[in-house]
N, C-alpha and C positions, 0 to 999 in steps of 0.2 A: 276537586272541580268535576261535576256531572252532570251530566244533563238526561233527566228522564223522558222518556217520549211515551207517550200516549193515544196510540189511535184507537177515536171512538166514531161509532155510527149510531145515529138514535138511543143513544145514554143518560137522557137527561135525568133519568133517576137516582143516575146511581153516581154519574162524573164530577160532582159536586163534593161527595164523599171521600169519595176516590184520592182528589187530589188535596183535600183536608187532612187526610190520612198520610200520603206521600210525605206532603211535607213536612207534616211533624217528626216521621220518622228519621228525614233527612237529616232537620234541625237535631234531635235528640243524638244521632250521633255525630255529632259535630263533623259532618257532609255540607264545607261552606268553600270555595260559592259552589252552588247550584244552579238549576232553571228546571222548571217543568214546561213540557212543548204539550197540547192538544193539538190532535190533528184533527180535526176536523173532514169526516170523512161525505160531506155532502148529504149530512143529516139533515131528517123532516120535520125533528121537531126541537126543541128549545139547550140542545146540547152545547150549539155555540157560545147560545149565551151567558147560559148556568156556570160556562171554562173563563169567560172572559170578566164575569163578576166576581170569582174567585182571584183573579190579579194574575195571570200565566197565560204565557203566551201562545198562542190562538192563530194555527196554518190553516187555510180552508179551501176544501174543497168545492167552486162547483156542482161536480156531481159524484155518483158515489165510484172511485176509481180502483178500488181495492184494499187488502189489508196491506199488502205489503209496497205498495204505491205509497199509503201512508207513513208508513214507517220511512221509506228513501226518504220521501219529499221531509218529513222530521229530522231525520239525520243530515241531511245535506243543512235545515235551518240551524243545528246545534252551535252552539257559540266554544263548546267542551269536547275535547277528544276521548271523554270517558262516555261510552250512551250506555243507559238502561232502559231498556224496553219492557212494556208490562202491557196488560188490559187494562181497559177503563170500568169492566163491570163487575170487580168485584172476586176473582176467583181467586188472583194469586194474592199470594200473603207477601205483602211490601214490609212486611216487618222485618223480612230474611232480606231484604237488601244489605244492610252491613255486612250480615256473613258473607253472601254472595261477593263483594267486592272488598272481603278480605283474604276469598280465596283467588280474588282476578289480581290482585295488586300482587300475587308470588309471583307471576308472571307468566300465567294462561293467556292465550290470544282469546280463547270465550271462556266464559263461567255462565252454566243453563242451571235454570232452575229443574228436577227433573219431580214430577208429580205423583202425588200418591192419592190415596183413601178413596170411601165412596162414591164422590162426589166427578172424579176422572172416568173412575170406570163405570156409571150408570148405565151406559146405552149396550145393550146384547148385541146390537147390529155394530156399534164404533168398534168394539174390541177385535174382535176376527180382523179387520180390516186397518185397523194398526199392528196387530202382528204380521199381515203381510205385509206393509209399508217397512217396518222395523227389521225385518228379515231381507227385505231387498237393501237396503241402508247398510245393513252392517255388514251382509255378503259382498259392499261393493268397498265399504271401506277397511274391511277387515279390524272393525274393533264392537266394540260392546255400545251398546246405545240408548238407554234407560229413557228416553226419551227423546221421538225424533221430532216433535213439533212443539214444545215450549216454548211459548210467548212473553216468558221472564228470562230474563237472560242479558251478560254485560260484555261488551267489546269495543275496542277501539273504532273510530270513527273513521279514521287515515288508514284502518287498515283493511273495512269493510268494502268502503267507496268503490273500489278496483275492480268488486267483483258483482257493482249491481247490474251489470248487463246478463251477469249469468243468475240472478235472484229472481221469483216469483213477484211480479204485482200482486196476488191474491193470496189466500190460507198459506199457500206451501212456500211464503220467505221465509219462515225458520226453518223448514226441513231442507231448504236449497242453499241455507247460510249454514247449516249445519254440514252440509254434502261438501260445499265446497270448501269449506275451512280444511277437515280432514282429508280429502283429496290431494289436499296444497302441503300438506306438510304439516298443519297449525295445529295449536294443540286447544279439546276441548273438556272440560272439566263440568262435572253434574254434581251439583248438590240437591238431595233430595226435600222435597219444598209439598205441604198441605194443598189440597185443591180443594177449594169453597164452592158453593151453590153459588151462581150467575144472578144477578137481579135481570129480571127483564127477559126479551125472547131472545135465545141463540141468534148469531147470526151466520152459521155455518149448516149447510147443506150437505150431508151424509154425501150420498150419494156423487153430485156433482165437485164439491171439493175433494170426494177422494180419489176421483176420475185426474182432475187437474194435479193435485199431487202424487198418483202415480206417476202422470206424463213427464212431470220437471224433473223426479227422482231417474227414468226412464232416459230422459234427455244430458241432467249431469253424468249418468253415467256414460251415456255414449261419448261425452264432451272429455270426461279426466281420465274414465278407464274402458276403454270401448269392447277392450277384450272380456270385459265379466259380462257383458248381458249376451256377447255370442256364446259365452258358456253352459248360462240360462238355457240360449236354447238349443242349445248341440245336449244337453241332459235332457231336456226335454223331450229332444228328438229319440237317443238311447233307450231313456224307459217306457215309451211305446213302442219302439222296437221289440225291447223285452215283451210287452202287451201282447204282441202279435206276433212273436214267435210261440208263446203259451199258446195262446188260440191255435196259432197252425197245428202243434203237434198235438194237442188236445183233439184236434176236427181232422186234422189229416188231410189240410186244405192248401194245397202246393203254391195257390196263387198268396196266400197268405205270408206265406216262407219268401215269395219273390217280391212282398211288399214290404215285410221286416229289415230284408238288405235294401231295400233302397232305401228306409228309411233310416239308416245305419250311414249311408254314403250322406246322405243329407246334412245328419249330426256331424262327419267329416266335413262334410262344404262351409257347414255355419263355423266351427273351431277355423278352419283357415281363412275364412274371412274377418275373422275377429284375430287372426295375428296382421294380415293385411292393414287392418283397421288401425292398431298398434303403431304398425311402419309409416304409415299418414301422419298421424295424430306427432308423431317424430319429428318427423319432418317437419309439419308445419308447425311445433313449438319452437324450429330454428330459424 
């Protein structure tokens, strides 16, 4: 018993497909009962209706309120404790569903689909800025993380709910359901999964979405483990220290030497405010 969910925004080309494809897959391996959810993301053009002639059922948006606004308002409609979440355009390969939820039924709290080939890594500009996303994720969780923002991916329904006041409305609910899964204790498992060419135009903003998903990454951290971002910056503070002790003794520039040590004391201040941070964060878990 599962329930697929689907948030689309302006898909009409491809959502029709999409969930032609879904369900056969379902059907074929004997994934009964099912449901497939469209979310309906306050789209302009004919996506509703292309979900709603296909016989699945059809949450609507309004106006357009996010990706991951979609996804809640999906899972809260699910009638099945099993979700699988996907796109509607076309990228990920619904045919690895069955693996995927032969690896969740051993008894992962997620199974991610984690991406590969051309078609992930196209943009020159995305890749720098997922290795630093991927590097502050796994600095804070201390594991490996092949992938911080896949949008295929299966988990409990009763076990997400708990935690969508601390979830992104927008791009970063998989990297915020990912943060705080592993935070909590929960365990998350990656199988590695093809990435296809999109029909249609992105609907993800470089720039501004990786603004938003630093901030949430930035924010759970401060929320589960408050001490690693003061750590961030007490290093950060250290090795401009070291910067400006080279320059001093390179220039023989004394004020230079008296801006190093205090920039030494600083990286002190930040490290005890981040054990401070800790003793709170304690507290108020009791």
């Amino acid at each position: 018993m599962i329930s697929l969910i689907l948030p689309a925004f302006n898909e009409q080309d491809q959502i029709s497909d999409t969930i032609a494809v879904a369900a056969k897959i379902l059907h074929s391996a004997n994934i009964d009962p099912y449901e497939i959810i469209v979310v309906d993301d306050g789209s302009t053009d004919a996506t509703a209706a292309h979900a709603k002639i296909a016989d699945v059922r059809v949450v609507s948006h309004l106006q357009n309120l996010g990706y991951g606004r979609s996804l809640k308002d999906g899972i809260m409609a699910a009638q099945y404790d099993t979700i699988i979440i996907s796109d509607a355009d076309g990228t990920y390969p619904l045919e690895e569903i069955p693996v995927l939820l032969e690896r969740y039924r051993r008894g992962f709290d997620m199974v991610v689909g984690a991406r590969y080939g051309k078609h992930y890594h196209e943009s020159a500009l995305k890749s720098p800025m997922r290795k630093l996303l991927q590097f502050l994720v796994e600095f804070t969780t201390g594991r490996s993380i092949p992938d911080i923002n896949s949008g295929l991916r299966i988990f409990s329904r009763k076990a997400i709910i708990p935690y969508f006041k601390h979830l992104c409305d927008t791009f970063s609910f998989t990297t915020s359901a990912t943060l705080a899964y592993m935070m909590t204790g929960r365990t998350v498992e990656y199988v590695p999964i093809a990435y296809a060419v999109r029909v249609g135009e992105s609907k993800v903003r470089l720039f501004r979405d990786s603004m938003r998903t630093l901030q949430y990454i930035v924010e759970a951290i401060i929320y589960y483990n408050p001490l690693k971002i003061f750590i961030i910056c007490s290093v950060a503070c250290l090795l401009l220290a070291v910067v400006i002790a080279v320059f001093a003794i390179a220039f023989h520039v004394t004020t230079l030497f008296m801006l190093g040590a205090g920039t030494v004391l600083v990286a002190m201040l930040n490290f005890s405010l981040g054990l401070l941070a800790v003793l709170l964060k304690q507290i108020m878990d009791k």
